[in-house]
C-alpha positions in Angstrom: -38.4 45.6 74.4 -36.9 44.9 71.1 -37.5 44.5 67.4 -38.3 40.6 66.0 -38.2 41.7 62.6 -40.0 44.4 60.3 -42.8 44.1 58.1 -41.8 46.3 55.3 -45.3 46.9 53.9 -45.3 49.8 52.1 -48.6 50.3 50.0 -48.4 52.8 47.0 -52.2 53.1 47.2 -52.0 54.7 51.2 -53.9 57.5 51.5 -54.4 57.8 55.0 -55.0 60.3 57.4 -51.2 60.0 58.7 -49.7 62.2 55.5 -47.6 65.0 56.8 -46.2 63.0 59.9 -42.6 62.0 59.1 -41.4 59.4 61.5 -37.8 59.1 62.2 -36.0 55.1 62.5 -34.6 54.7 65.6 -30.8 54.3 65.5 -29.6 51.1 66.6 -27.4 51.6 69.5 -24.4 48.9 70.3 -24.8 47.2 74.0 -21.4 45.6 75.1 -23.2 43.3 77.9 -20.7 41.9 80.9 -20.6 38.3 81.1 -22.8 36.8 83.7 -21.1 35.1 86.7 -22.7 31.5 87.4 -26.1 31.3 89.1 -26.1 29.6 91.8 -28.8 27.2 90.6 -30.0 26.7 87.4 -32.6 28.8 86.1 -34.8 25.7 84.4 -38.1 24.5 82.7 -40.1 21.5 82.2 -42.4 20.5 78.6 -42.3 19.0 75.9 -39.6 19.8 73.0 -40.1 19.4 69.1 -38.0 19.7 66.3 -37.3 21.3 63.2 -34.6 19.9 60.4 -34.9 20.0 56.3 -37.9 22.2 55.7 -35.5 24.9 57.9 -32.1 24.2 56.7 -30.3 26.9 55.2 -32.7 29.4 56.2 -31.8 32.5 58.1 -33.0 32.5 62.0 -33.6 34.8 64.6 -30.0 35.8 65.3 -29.2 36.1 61.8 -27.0 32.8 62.1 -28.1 30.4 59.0 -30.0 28.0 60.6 -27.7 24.2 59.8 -29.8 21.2 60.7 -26.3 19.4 61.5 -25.7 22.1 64.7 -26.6 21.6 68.7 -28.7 25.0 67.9 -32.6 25.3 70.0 -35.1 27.5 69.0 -37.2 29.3 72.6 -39.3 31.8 72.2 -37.6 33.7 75.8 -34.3 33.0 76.2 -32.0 35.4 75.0 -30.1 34.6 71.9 -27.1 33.2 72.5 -28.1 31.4 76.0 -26.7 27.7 76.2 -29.1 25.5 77.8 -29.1 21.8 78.3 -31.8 19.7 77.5 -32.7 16.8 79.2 -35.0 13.9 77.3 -37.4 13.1 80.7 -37.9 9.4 79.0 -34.7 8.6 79.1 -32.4 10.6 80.7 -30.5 11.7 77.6 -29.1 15.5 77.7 -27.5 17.4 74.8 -26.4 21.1 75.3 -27.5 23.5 73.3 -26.7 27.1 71.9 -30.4 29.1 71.3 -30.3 31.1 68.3 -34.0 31.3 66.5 -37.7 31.3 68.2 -40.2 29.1 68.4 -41.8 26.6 68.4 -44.9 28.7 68.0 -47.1 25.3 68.3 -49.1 25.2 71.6 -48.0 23.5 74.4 -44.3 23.2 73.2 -41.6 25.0 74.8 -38.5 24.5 72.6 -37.5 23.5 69.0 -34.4 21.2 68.5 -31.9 20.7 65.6 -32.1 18.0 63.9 -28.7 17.1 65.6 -29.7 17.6 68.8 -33.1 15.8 68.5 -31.3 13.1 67.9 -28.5 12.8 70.7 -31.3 12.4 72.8 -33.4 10.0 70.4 -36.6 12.2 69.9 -35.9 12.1 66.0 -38.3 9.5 66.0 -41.4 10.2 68.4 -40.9 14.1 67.2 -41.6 15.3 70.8 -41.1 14.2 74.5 -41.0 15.6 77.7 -37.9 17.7 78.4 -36.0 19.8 81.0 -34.1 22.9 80.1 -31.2 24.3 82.4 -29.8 27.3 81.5 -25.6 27.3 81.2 -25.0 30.5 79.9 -27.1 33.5 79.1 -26.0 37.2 77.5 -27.4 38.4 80.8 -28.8 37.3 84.1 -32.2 35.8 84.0 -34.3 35.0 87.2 -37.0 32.9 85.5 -37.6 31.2 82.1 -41.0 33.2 80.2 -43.6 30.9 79.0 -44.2 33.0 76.0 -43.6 36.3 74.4 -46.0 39.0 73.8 -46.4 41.0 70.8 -47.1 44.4 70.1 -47.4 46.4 66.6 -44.9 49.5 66.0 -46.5 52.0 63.4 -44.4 54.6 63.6 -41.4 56.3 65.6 -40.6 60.6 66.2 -37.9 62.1 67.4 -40.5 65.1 68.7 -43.0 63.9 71.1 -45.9 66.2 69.3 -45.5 64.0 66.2 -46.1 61.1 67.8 -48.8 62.1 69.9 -50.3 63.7 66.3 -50.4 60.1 65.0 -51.9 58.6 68.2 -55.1 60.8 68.3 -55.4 60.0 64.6 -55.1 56.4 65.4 -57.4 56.2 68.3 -60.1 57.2 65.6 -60.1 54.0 64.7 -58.6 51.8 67.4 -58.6 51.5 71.1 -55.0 50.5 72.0 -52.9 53.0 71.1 -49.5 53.7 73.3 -46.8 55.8 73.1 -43.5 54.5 74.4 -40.4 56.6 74.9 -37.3 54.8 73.5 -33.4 55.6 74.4 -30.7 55.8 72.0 -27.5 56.9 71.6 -28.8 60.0 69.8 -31.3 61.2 72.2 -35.1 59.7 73.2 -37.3 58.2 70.2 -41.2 58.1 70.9 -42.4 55.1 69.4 -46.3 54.6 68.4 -47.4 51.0 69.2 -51.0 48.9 68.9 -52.0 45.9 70.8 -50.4 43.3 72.4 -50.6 40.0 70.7 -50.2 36.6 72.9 -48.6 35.1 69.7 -46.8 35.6 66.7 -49.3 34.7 64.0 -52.2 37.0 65.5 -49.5 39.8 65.0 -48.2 39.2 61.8 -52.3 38.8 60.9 -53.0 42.2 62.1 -50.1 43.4 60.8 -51.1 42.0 57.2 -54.3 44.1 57.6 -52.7 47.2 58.5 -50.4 46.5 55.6 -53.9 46.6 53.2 -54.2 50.1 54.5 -50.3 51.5 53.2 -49.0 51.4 56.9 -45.3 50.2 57.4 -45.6 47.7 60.4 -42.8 46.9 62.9 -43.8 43.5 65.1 -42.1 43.9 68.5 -41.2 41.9 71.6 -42.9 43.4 74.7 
């Protein structure tokens, strides 16, 4: 599991039952990952692509890479960041290959967001979708099969002492029901990390999250 990106709601007005419990950040540890050797066969998927240009340019994505309309860049919500995949328009034949560095698209049915660049080496500018193939090149690590979607899952808080954390999950299940603790390595030792839910998509999170927010709790949304 990893960190999308933190909600850094912090609300001046939280006085909740969780004062006294100091949670620890996890260090982030460095992973030096070998380089995969070539599959042999393609790990691939079939849908339909979109894409996403001016309203996006400039902005940062996923990877931290400024997102440049003008680059053979993808948006998935699985791959790994980084992956190079090549896309294949099903109408016509047309393929483009493609480096994945954001996620989305996070409208239903679609299974990957083009650059504006790339949309249009295979002439979906136009249409704004069509019916695509995805091969996987090159990934950070060796996939066996390309995830339909992520899940989601809320991280409230994070101990370096396991009596903390459980502390914080009997207070929790006061008031809700899914309430796991998840031991975490890093390079300093094991972190016990306090999640809620699982979300099948990123705007029910972030919608939870919003109302935990209301409440003076800092919210981490995680990949599961």
């Amino acid at each position: 599991m990893k960190q999308l990106f933190v909600h850094d709601f912090r609300n001046a007005a939280a006085g909740l039952a969780l004062a006294g419990l100091s949670a620890c950040a996890v260090p982030a540890g460095k992973v030096k990952l070998p380089p995969v050797p070539a599959p042999e066969s393609r790990v691939a998927q079939t849908g339909i692509a979109s894409w996403y240009g001016p309203g996006f340019h400039g902005q940062a994505t996923a990877s931290g890479v400024i997102y440049n309309q003008y680059d053979l860049t993808a948006a998935h919500q699985t791959l790994p960041l980084g992956s190079r995949v090549m896309v294949t328009n099903l109408n016509n034949g047309k393929s483009i290959e493609v480096r994945v560095n954001d996620r989305g698209p996070f409208a239903k049915g679609r299974i990957i967001d083009l650059s504006h660049a790339a949309a249009q080496s295979i002439d979906m500018v136009g249409p704004g979708t069509a019916p695509v193939r995805i091969e996987v090149i090159e990934a950070p690590y060796k996939i066996h099969a390309i995830r339909a979607s992520l899940d989601y899952t809320l991280q409230l808080g994070s101990f370096a002492q396991l009596e903390n954390a459980q502390q914080m999950r009997d207070r929790l299940q006061q008031s809700f029901s899914e309430i796991a603790i998840v031991p975490t390595q890093s390079n300093n030792g094991t972190y016990y990390r306090v999640q809620l839910g699982t979300y099948s998509n990123r705007a029910a999170a972030e919608e939870k999250a919003r109302q935990l927010a209301q409440n003076g709790f800092s919210v981490i949304i995680m990949e599961k």
